[in-house]
N, C-alpha and C positions, 0 to 999 in steps of 0.2 A: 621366480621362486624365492628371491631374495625377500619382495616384499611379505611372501606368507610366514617366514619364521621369524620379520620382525613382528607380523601379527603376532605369533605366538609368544614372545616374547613380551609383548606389551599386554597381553592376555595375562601371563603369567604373573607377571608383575603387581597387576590390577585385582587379579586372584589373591593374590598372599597379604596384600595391602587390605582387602574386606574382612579373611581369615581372621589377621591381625587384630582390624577391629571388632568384631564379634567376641573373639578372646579377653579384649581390653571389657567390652562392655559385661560378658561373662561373668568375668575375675572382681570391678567393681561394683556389681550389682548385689553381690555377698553381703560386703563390707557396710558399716553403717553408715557413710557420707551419701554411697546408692549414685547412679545414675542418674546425669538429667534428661527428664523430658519434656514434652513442651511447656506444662504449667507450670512444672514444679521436679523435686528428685523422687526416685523412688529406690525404695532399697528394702533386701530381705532381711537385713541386720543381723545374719546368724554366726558373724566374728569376726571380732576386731580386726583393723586394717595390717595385714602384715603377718599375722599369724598362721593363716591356714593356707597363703597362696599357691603353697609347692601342692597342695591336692588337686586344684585347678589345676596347674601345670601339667602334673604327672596324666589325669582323665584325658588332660588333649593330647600326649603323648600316646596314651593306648588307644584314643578314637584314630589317630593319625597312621598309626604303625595299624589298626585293624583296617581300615579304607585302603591302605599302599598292598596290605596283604590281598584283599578284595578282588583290584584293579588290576594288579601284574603279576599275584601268583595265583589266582581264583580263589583264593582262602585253603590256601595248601598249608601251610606254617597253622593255620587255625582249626584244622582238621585233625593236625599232629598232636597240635595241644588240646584237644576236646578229648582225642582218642585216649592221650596221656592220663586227663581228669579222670573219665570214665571206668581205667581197668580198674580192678579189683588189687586191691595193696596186700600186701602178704606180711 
């Protein structure tokens, strides 16, 4: 039993370290310097380095709190706030 929660543990680890890089490549793919890839960089150039990062930030923030919501409460909290959006405001 010992060895399965070190699996999971090194699972988890390996998880948050790809997370991480996806984010990194995300976050600089924006920017103008872009990403390398094999030949050469590539980048979207839609704003300057440093300026817009807390947007990035915040999208992976609500993709993350919607996937936790998903996984462990079925999308209960997301049900709350759709029904919230929905009613009729007085």
């Amino acid at each position: 039993m010992v060895w399965g929660w070190d699996c999971i543990r090194v699972a988890a680890c390996a998880f948050g370290f790809a997370c991480g890089g996806i984010m990194h490549l995300l976050a600089d793919w924006l920017n103008p310097l872009g990403v390398p890839w094999i030949a050469s960089r590539h980048s979207l150039n839609l704003w300057p380095s440093g300026n817009c990062d807390l947007i990035v930030v915040g999208l992976a923030w609500v993709a993350a709190l919607c996937v936790a919501d998903q996984v462990w409460f079925h999308f209960a909290h997301g049900r709350i706030l759709l029904d919230a959006l929905r009613a009729p405001h007085a």
